[in-house]
N, CA, C and O atoms as a GROMACS GRO file, in nm:
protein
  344
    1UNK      N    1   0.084  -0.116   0.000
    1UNK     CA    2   0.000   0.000   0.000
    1UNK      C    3   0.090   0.123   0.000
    1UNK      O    4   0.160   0.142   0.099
    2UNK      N    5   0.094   0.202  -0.094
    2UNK     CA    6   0.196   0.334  -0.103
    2UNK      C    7   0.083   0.483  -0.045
    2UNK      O    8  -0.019   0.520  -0.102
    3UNK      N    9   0.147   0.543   0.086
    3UNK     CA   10   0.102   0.621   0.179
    3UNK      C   11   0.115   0.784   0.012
    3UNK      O   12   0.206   0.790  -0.071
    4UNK      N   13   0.002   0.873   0.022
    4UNK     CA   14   0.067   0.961  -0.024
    4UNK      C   15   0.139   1.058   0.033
    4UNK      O   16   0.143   1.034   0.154
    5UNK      N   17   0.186   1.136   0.013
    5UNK     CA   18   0.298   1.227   0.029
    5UNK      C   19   0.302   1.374  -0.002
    5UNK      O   20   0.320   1.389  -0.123
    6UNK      N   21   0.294   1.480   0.058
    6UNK     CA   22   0.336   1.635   0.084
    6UNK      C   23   0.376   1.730   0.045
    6UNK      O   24   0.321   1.836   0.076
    7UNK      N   25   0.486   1.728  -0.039
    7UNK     CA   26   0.640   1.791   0.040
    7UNK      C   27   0.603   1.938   0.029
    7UNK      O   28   0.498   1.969  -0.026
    8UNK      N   29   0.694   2.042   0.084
    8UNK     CA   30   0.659   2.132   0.141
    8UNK      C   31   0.621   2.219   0.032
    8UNK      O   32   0.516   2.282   0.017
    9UNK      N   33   0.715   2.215  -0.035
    9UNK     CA   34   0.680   2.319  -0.154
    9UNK      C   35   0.524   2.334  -0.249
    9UNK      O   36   0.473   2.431  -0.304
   10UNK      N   37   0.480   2.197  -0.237
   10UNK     CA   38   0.328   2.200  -0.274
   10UNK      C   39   0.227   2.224  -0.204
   10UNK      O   40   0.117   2.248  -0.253
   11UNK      N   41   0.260   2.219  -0.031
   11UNK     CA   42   0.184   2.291   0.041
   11UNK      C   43   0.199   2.452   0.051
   11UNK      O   44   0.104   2.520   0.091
   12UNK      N   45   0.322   2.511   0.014
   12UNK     CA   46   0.334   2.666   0.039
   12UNK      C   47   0.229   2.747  -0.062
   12UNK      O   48   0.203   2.701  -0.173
   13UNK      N   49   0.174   2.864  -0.017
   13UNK     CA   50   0.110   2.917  -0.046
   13UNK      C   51  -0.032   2.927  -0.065
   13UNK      O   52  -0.092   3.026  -0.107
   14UNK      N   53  -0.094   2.792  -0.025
   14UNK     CA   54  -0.234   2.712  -0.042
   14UNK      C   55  -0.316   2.807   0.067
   14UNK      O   56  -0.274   2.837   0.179
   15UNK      N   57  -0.418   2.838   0.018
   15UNK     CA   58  -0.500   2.884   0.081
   15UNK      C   59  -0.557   2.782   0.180
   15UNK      O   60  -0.583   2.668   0.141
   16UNK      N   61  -0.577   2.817   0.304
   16UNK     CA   62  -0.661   2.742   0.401
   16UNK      C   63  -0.754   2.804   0.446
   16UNK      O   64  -0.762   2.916   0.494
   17UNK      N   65  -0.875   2.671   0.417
   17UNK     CA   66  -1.019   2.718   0.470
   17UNK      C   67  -1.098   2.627   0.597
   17UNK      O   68  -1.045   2.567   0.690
   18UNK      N   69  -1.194   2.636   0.575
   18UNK     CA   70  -1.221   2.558   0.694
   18UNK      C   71  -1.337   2.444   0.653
   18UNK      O   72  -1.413   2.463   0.558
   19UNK      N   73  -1.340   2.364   0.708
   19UNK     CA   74  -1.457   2.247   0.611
   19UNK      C   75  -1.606   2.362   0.553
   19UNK      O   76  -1.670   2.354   0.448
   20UNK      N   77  -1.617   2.423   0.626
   20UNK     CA   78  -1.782   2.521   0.630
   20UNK      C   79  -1.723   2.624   0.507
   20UNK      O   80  -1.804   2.709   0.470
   21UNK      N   81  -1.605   2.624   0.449
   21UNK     CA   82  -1.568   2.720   0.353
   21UNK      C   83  -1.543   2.879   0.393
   21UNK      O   84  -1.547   2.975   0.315
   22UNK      N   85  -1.520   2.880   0.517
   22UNK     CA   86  -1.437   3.014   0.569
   22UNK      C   87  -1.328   3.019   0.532
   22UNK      O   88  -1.258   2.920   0.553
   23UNK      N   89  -1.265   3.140   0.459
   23UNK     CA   90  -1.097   3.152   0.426
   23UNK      C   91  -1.024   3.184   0.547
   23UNK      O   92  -1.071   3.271   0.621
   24UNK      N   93  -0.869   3.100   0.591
   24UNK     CA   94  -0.833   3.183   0.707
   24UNK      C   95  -0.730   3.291   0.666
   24UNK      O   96  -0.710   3.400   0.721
   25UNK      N   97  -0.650   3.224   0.528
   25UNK     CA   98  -0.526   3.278   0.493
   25UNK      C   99  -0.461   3.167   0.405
   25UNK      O  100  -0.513   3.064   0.360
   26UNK      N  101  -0.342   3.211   0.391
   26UNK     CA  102  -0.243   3.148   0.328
   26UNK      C  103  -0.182   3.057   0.396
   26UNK      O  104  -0.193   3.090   0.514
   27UNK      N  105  -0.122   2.958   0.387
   27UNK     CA  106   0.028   2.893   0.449
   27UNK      C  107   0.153   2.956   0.363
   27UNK      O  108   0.188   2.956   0.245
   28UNK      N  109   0.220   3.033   0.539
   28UNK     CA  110   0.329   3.113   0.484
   28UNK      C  111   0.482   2.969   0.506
   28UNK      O  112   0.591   2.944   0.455
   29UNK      N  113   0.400   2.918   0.605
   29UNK     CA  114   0.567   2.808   0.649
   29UNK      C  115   0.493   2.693   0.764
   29UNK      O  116   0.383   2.721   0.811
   30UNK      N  117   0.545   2.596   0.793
   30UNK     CA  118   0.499   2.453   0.911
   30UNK      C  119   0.665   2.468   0.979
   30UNK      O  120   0.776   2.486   0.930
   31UNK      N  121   0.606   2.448   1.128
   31UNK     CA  122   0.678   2.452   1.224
   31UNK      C  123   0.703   2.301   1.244
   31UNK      O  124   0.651   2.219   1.169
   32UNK      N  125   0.778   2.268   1.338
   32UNK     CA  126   0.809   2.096   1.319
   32UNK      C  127   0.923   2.101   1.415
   32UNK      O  128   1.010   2.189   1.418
   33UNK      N  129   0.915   2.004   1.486
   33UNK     CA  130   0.989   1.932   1.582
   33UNK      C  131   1.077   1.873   1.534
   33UNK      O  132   1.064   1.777   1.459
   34UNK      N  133   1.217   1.939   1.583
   34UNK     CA  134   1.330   1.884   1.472
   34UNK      C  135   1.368   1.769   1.501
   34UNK      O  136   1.404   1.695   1.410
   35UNK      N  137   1.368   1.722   1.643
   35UNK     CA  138   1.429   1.619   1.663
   35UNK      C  139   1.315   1.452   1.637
   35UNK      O  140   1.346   1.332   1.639
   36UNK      N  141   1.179   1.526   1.613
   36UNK     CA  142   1.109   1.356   1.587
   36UNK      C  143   1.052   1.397   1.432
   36UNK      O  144   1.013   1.320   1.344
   37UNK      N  145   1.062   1.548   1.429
   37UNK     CA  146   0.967   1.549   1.238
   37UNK      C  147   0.842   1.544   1.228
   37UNK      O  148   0.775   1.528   1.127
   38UNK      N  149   0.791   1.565   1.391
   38UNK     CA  150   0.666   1.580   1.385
   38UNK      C  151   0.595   1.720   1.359
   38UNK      O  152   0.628   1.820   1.422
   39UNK      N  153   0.512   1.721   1.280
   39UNK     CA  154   0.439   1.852   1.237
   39UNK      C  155   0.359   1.928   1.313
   39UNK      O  156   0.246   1.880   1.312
   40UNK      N  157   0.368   2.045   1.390
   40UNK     CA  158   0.338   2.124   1.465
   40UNK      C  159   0.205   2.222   1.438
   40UNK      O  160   0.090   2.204   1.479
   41UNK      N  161   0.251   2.317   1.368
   41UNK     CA  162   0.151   2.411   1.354
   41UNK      C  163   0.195   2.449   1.193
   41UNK      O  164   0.309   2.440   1.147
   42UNK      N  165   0.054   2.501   1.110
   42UNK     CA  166   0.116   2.596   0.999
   42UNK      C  167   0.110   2.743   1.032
   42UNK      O  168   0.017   2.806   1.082
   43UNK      N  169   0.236   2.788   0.991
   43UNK     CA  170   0.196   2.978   0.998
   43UNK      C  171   0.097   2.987   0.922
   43UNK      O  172   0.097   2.918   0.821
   44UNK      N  173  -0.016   3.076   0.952
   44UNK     CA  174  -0.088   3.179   0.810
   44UNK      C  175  -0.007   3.302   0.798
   44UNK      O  176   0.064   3.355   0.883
   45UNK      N  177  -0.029   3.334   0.682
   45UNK     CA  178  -0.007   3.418   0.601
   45UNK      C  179  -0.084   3.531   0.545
   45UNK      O  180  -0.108   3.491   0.431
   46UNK      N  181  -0.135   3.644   0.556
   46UNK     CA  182  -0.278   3.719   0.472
   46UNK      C  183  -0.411   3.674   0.564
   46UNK      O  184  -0.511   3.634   0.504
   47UNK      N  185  -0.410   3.682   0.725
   47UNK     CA  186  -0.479   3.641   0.792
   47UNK      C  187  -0.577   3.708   0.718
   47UNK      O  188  -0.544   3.800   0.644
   48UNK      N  189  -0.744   3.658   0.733
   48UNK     CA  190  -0.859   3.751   0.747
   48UNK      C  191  -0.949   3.798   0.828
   48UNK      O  192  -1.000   3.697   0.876
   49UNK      N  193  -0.983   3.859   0.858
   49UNK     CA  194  -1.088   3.950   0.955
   49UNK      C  195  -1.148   3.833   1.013
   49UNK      O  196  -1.170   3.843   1.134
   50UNK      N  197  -1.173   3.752   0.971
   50UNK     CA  198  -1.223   3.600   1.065
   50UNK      C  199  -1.108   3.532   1.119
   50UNK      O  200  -1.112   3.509   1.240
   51UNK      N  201  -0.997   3.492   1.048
   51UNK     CA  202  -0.904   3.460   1.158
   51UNK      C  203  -0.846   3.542   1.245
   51UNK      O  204  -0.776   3.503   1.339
   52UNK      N  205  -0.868   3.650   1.222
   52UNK     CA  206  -0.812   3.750   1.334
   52UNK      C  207  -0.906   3.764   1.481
   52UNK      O  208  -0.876   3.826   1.583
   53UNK      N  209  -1.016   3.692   1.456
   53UNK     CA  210  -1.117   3.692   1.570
   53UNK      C  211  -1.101   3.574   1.647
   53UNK      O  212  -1.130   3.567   1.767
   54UNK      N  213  -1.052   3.474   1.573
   54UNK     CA  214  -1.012   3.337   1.662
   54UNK      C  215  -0.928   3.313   1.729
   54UNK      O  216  -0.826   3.298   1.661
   55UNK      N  217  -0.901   3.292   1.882
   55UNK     CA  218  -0.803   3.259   1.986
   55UNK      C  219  -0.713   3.156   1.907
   55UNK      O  220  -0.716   3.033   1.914
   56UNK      N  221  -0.636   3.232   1.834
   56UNK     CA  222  -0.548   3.106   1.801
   56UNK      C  223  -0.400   3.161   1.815
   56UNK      O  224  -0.367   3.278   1.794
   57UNK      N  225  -0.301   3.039   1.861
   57UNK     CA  226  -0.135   3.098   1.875
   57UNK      C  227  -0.106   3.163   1.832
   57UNK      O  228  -0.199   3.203   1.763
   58UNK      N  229   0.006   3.242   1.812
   58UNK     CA  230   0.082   3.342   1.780
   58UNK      C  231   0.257   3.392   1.741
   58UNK      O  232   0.316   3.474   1.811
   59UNK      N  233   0.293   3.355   1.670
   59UNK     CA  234   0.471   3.414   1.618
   59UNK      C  235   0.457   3.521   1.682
   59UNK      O  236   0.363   3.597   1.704
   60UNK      N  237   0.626   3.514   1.727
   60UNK     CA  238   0.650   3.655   1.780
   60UNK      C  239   0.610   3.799   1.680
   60UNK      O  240   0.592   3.912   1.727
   61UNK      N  241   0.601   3.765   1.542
   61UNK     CA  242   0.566   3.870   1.459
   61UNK      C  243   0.425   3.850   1.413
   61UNK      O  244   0.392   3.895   1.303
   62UNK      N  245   0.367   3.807   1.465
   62UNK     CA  246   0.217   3.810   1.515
   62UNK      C  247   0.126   3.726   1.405
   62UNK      O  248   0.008   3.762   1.404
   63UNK      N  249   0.163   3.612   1.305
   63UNK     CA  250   0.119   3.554   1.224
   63UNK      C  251   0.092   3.486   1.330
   63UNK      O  252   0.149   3.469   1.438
   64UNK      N  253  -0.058   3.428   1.256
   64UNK     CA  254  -0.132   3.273   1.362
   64UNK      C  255  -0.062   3.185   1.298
   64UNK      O  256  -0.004   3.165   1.192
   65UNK      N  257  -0.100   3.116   1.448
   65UNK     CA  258  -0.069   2.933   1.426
   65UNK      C  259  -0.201   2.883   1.398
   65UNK      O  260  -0.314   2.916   1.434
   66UNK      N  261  -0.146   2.780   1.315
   66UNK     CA  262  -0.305   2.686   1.297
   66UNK      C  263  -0.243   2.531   1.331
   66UNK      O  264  -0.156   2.484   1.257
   67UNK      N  265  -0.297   2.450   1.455
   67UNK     CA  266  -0.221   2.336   1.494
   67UNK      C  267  -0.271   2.248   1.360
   67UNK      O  268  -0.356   2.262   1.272
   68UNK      N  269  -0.145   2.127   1.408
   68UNK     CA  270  -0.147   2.048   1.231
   68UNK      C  271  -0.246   1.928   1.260
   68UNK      O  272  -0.280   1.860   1.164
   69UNK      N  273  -0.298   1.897   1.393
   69UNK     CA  274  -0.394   1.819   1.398
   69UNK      C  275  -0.506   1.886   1.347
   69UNK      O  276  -0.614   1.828   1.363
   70UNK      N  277  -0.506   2.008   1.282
   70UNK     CA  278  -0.670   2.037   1.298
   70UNK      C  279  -0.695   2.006   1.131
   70UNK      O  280  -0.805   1.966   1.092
   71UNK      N  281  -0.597   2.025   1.049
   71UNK     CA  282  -0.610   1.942   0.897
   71UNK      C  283  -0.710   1.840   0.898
   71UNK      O  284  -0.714   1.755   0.987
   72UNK      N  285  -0.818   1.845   0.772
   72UNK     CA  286  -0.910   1.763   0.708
   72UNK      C  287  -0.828   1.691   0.652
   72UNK      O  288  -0.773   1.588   0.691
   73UNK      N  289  -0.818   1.762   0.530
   73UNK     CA  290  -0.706   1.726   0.396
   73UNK      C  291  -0.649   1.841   0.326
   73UNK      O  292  -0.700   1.952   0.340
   74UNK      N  293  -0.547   1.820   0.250
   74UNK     CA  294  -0.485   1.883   0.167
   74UNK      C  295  -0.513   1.854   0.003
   74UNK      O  296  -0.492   1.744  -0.048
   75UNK      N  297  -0.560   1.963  -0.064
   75UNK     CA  298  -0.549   1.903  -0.208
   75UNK      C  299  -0.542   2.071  -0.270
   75UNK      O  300  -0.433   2.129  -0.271
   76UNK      N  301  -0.656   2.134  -0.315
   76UNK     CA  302  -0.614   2.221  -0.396
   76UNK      C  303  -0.604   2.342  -0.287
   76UNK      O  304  -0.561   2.456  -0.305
   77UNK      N  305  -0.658   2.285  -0.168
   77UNK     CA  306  -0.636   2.423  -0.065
   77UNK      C  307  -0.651   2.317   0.077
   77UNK      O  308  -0.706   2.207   0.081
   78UNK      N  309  -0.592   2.382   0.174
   78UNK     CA  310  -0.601   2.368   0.311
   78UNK      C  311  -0.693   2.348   0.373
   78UNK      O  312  -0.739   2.454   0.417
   79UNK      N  313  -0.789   2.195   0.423
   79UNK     CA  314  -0.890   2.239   0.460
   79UNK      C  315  -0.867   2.183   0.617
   79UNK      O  316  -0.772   2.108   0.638
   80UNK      N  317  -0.949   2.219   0.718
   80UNK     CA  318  -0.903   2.268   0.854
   80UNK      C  319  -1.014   2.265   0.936
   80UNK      O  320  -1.099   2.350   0.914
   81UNK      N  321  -1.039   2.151   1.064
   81UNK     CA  322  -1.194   2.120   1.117
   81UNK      C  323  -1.183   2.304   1.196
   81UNK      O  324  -1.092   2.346   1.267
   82UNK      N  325  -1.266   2.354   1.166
   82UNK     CA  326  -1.309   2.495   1.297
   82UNK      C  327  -1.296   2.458   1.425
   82UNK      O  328  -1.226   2.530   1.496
   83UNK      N  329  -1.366   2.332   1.488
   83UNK     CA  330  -1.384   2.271   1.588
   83UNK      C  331  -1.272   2.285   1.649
   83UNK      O  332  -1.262   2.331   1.763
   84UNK      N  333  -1.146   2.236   1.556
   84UNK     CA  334  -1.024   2.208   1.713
   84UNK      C  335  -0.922   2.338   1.655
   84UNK      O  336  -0.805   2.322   1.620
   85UNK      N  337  -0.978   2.435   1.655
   85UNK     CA  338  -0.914   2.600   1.653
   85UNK      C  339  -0.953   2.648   1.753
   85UNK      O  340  -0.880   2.726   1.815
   86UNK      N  341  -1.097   2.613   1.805
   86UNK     CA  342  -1.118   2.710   1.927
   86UNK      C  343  -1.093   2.622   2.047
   86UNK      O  344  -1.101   2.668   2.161
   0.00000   0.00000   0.00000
């Protein structure tokens, strides 16, 4: 059975929405645990007036985090349960 596969460069720039079709932003970069490679959070990028209302983490230069458990799927855009953001 061959798992599919990622890599970063086809995730950069993908818009992420949310299953209900809210835009949050872009993916500017994924944070990651260097020492196991486990996937952390994605930065947004071009937050919008709706992600700016959601309690969500924060870069010191004030881009949100969006944790990487909260991913549906990935295909032509980012999609992202709402549920485990708040």
């Amino acid at each position: 059975m061959s798992e599919e596969k990622n890599i970063f460069s086809s995730i950069l720039n993908k818009m992420i929405v949310t299953k209900e079709g809210k835009r949050l932003g872009f993916v500017k970069d994924i944070i990651f645990e260097t020492k196991s490679g486990e996937l952390i959070h994605i930065v947004v990028k071009d937050s919008t007036p709706y992600t700016r209302n959601l309690n969500l983490e924060r870069t010191s230069s004030k881009d949100a985090l969006i944790p990487y458990s909260s991913i549906i799927a990935i295909g032509d855009f980012v999609v992202v349960s709402e549920e485990d953001l708040i």
